[in-house]
N, C-alpha and C positions, 0 to 999 in steps of 0.2 A: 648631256642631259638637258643643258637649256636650250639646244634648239628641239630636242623631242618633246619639250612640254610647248614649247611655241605649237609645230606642228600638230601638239595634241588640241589647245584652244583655238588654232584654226582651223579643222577640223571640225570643235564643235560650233564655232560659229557659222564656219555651211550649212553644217546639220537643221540649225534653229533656222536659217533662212528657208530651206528647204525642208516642213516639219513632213508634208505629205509622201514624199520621197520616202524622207528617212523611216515614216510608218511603214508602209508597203515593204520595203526593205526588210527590218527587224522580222515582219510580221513571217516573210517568206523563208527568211535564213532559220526560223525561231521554229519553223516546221519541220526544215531538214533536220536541224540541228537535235531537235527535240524529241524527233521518232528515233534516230541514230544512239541518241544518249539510253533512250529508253529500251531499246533490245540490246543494246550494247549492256546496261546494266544486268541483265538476262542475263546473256551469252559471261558475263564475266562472273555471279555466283555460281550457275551450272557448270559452267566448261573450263574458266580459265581457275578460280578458288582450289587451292587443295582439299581434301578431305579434310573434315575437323578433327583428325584421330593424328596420333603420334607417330613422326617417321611414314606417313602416309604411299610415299614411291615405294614402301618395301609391302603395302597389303597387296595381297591377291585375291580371287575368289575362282573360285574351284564347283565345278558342274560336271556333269555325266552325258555322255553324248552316244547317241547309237548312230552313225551317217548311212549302213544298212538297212538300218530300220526307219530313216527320215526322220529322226531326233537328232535335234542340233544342239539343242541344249536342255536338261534334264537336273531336277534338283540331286541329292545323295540320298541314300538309303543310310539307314544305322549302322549295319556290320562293314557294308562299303567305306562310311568314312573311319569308322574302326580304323581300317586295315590301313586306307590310307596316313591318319596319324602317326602309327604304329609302324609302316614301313621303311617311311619318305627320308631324307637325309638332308632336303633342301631347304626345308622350312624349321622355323625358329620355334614356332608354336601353331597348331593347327584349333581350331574355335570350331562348333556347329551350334545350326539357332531354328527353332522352329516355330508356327504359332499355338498360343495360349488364348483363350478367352473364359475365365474363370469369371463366376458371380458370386461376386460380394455378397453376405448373407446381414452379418451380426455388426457392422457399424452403419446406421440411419436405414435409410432407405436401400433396398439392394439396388445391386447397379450392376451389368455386366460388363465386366474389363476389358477391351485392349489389351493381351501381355502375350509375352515370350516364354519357349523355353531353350535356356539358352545352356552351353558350357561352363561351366565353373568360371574357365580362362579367359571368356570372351572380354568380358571387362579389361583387363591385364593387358590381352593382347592389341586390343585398340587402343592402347594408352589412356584409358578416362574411369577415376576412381570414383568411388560415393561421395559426395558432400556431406551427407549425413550416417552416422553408423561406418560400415566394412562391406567389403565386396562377400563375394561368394568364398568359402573356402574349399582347398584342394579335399578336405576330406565329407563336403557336401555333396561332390559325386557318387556318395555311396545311399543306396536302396535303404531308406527308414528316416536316415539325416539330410535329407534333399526337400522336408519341408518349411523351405523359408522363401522369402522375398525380398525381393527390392523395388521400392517404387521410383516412378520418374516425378521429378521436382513439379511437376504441372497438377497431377494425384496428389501429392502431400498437401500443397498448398491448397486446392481445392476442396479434397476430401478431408484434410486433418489441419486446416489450417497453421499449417507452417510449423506445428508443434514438435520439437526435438524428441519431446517424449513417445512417440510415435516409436521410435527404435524398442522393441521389444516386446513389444505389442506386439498380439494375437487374433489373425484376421481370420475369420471362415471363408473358405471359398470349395466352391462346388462342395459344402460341407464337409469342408478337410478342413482343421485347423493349420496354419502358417502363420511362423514366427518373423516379425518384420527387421530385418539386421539393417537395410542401408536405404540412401535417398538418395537418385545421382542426379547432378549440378544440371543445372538452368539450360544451359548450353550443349548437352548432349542431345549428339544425334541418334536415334538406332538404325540400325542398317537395314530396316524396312522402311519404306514409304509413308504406310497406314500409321495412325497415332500407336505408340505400345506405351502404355502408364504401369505395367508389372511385369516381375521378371523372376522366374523358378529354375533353379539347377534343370540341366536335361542329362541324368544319370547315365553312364554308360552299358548300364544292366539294362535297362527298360531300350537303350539304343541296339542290343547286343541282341535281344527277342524279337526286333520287328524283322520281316521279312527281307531279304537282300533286293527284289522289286516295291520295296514299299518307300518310294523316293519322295522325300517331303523336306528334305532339310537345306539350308543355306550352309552353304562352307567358307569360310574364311582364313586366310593364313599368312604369318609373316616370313617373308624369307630372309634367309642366314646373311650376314653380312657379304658381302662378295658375291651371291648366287644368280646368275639373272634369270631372267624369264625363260629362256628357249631352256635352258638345262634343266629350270623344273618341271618343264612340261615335256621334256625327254624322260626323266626319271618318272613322271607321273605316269606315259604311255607304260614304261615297262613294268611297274607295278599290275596297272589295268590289264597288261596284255599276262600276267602271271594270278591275277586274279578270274581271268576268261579260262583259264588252263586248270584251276582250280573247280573253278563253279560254273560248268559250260551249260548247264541247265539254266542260269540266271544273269549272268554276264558275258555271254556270248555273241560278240558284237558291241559290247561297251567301253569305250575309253573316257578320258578324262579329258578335260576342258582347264586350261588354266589362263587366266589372263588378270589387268591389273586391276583392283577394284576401282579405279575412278574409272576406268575405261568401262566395266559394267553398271557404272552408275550412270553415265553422262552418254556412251556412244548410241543408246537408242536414238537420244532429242538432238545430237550435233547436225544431223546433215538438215533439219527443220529448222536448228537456229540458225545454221552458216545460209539460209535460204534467207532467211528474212536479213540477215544482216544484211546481205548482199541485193536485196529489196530496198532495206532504207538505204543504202548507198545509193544506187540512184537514184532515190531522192534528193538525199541532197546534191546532185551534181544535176538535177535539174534548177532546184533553188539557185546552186550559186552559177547556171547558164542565165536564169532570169535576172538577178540580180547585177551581172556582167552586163548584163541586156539592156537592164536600167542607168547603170553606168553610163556604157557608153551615149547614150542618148542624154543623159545629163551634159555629159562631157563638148556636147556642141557646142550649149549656150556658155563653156567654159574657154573656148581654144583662143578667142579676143584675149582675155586674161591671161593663158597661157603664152599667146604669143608678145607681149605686151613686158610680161614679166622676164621671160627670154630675152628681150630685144636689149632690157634693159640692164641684161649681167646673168642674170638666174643660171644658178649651171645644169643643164638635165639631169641630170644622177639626183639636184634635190631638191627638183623637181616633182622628180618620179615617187621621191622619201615621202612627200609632202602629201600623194593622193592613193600611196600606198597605207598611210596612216590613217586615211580617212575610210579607206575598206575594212582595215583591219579593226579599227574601230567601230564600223558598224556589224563587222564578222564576233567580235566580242558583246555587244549589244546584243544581238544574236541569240548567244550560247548563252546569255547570261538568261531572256526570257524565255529559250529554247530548255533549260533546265528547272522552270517552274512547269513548262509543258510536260517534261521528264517527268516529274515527280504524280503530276496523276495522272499523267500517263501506263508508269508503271503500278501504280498501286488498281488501274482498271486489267493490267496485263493478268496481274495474279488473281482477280476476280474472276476474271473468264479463262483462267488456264485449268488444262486439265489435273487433274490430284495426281496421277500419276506421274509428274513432269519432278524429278529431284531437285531436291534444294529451292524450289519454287520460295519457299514462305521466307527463303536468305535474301532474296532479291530487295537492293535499295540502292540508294545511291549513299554512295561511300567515296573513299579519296579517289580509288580508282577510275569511277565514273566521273566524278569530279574532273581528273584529270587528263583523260580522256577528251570531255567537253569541251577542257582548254584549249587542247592542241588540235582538235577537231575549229575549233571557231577560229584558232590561227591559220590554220591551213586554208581555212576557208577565203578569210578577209584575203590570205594573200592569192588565193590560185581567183577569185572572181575581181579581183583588183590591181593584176598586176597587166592583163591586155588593157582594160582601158588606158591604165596611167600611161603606157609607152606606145599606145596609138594617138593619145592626145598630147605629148610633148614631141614629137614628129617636128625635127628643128628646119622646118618649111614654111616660112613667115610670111613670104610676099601670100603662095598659095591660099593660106588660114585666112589671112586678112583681106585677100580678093572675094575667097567663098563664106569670110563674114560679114562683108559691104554688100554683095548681092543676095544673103538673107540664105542661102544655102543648107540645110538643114545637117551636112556632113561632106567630106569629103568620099573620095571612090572608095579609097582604102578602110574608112569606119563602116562602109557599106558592106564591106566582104567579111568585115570580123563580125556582124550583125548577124550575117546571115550562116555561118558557119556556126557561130552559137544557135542561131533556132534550128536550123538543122538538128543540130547536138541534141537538143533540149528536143523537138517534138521525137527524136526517136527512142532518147531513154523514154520518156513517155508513153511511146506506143509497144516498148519491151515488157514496161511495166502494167500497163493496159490490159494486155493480152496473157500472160503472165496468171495475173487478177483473174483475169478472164477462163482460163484456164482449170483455177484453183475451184473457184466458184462453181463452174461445171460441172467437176469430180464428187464437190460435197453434195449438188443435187441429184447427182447420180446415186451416191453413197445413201443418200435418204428417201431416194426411191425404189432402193434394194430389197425385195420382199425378205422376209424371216423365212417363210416354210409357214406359216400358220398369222391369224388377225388381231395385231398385237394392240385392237384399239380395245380401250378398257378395262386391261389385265395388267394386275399385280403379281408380283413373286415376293416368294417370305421364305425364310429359311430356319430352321428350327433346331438349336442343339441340345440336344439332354442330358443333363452329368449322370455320370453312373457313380452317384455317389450313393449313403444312405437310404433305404427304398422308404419310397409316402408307405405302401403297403405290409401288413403283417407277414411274419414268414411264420407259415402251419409248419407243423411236426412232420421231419420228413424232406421240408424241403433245404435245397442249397442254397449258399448265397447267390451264385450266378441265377437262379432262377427265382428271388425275391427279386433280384437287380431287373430281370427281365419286367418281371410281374410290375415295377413299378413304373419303370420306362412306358410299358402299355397304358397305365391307369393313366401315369402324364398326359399323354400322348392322345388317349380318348377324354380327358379333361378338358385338354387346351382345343379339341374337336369341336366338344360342345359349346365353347364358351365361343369360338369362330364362327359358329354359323348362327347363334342370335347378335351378331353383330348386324345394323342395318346397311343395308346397301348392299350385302354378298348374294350374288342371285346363283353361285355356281364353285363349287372347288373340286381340283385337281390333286392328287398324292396320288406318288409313286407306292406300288407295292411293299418296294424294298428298302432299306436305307440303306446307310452308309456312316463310318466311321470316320471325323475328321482328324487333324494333326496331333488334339488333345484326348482322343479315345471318346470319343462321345458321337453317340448316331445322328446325324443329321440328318433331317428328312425337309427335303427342300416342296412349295406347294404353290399353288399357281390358283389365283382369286380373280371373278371377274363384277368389277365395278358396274353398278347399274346409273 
């Protein structure tokens, strides 16, 4: 230990002799090292992190695939995942989840929500309770008692300021009254990407009436202790292939899809992020070519000393200890300001990352990055410090000391290690160059792709209307369904008027027809163009 702290304070007394060196230095290793940490951080919340849910290697997720019909993957229908629940033998517990977006009426200002409709079980089966209040109960899947909620910790705190009393409270949405039972914890994730701040039973009645092509739902499921993946997704063809033989009108050509869910979470962005890792890698292994570069070219005005200390007893082995510690040392110097570059580094990555990229907003630096960093700056110090050290103790004394009296700038043999490193170094370079080059092409290619139509100073809006309560009177005579209509209309020519004395609309577009989304309500999507 005391000749490692010798060779540590001789080390840094080079260092201070030589401060411009040792800047240049840090400055270069501190860029490999710095990009490497910072996708590495990436790569290690999306790909390497388990799932935040309980027993995570046993979730799956479950899709509908037509390869007949060039559907590769396809959400579930209601009486589909029925049947699959209901059939399966592999799985422990089967969940489905749909989207929600209900408007808050009767606390402050409305707001329209973010939320789910989910299974009773979903909770349960991800392993993650309410923090506040109770989950769903088994007998909330039934038609009448399915109106309640639960909100996500981010909602409470914002919209009810943290208040416990909140459980039992009675929120209007799309003017339905819902009874508030639960608040789940800080730390939950939901299994969509987009924000969800609320969550309502998805009854198996209302799942049981939608069409067996009316595919809108996410399926999740855990499997039975012992069961693996190829035998669920055996059991699951033969299911699909008995529900084809059933309903050949509707499933005809459809099977099922099973794989694990982090593999559906994470397998779209892996081969983008194993791209870039593999990007900043060579970087740094140009860094530590430059730095090796520097090295040795140091090491000239060193080899008098070297040979000197040699002559004198110095045994080579420590030597070598001796200017091995002084790489390593500057390989930690490195990673040490290479991880302030990390740090906003990454917090510019999740700026400009796409919202669809998972687990995006987990990304930091934690031990793992941390530790990483370490062993990344050791490897460094030692893989760009270990040629020079054992080309400049070369136990060749007369030679050193002839080609250091005639002023000799190196020897033949530092001449060929010089040049094999710039070799090295200008061709990662021109890998990564081109590479660049490459990438850059595609996206101006990509953004000079026409649409089909002239997408300069045009808006789209989309519009959903509850079929709750009608604004309108219902006359004697009429039905509900045709008050429900009648008011939908009056919205709908409402929200008309009030869109085109807005300033600036020189022109709008609607479809004839609309459309029903996940939560039963007609969406009529429309198209504005900015003056």
């Amino acid at each position: 230990m005391e000749i490692l702290l010798q060779d540590i304070r001789y080390a840094l007394r080079v260092m201070r002799r030589g401060p411009a060196f040792t800047i240049v230095a840090v400055l270069a290793l501190a860029l490999g090292i710095g990009a490497s940490s910072s996708i590495f951080s990436v790569a290690s919340a999306v790909l390497l992190r388990p799932l935040p849910y309980q027993d995570p290697g046993r979730l799956v997720w479950l899709s509908g695939n037509n390869l007949p019909g060039g559907i590769k993957s396809e959400a579930a229908s209601g009486p589909d995942y029925l049947d699959w629940a209901n059939q399966n033998k592999s799985f422990q517990e089967m969940a489905c989840f749909s989207g929600w977006q209900p408007t808050l009426t009767n606390e402050g200002e409305p707001e329209r929500i973010p939320g789910g409709a989910v299974s009773v079980n979903l909770f349960g089966l991800l392993g993650k309770h309410a923090y506040v209040g109770r989950d769903f109960m088994p007998e909330e899947d039934q038609e009448g008692r399915d109106h309640v909620v639960i909100l996500s910790y981010g909602l409470w705190q914002r919209r009810f300021g943290g208040d416990r009393a909140v459980i039992g409270k009675t929120l209007t949405l799309n003017g339905t009254p819902y009874a508030v039972v639960g608040v789940m914890p800080s730390d939950f994730r939901y299994l969509r990407l987009s924000q969800t701040d609320i969550w309502t039973p998805q009854t198996s009645a209302s799942l049981a009436s939608k069409p067996r092509r009316a595919d809108f739902l996410g399926v999740v499921a855990r499997l039975n202790p012992g069961v693996m993946l190829a035998q669920a997704q055996a059991e699951m063809n033969a299911i699909a292939a008995e529900l084809e033989r059933q309903y050949p009108a509707s499933n005809t050509g459809w099977r099922t899809t099973v794989m694990s869910l982090h593999e559906r979470a994470v397998g779209r962005v892996r081969p983008a992020l194993l791209m870039l890792l593999g990007a900043v890698g060579f970087l740094l292994l140009i860094a530590c070519a430059n730095v090796s570069n520097l090295l040795l070219v140091r090491a000239t005005a060193r080899q008098k000393e070297i040979a000197v200390r040699t002559a004198l007893g110095a045994m080579r082995w420590r030597l070598i200890r001796q200017l091995l510690t002084e790489s390593v040392l500057l390989g930690l110097m490195g990673g040490l300001a290479g991880l302030g570059l990390a740090f906003i580094g990454i917090k510019g990555l999740i700026a400009i990352s796409p919202a669809d990229i998972p687990r995006i907003t987990e990304v930091g630096i934690d031990r793992v990055v941390l530790g990483f960093t370490l062993v990344v700056s050791l490897l460094t110090g030692i893989a760009f410090g270990l040629a020079p050290a054992l080309q400049t103790v070369k136990p060749i004394l007369s030679e050193t000391l002839k080609e250091g009296g005639r002023g000799s700038s190196s020897g033949a043999r530092g001449n060929v290690i010089r040049i094999v490193l710039t070799i090295a170094e200008v061709s990662l370079a021109l890998v990564l160059l081109i590479g660049s080059g490459l990438l850059i092409k595609s996206f101006v290619g990509l953004q000079r792709v026409s649409p089909g139509f002239n997408p300069e100073r045009l808006l789209t809006a989309r519009l959903s209307l509850p079929s709750s309560a009608p604004l309108l009177s219902t006359t004697a005579g009429q039905g509900e369904s045709t008050a429900r209509h009648t008011s939908r209309v009056g919205r709908q020519r409402c929200a008309d008027s009030r869109r085109r004395k807005l300033p600036g609309l020189c022109g709008r577009r609607r479809p004839a027809t609309t459309a029903r989304n996940e939560s039963g309500c007609r969406v009529c999507p429309g198209v504005s163009r900015i003056l």
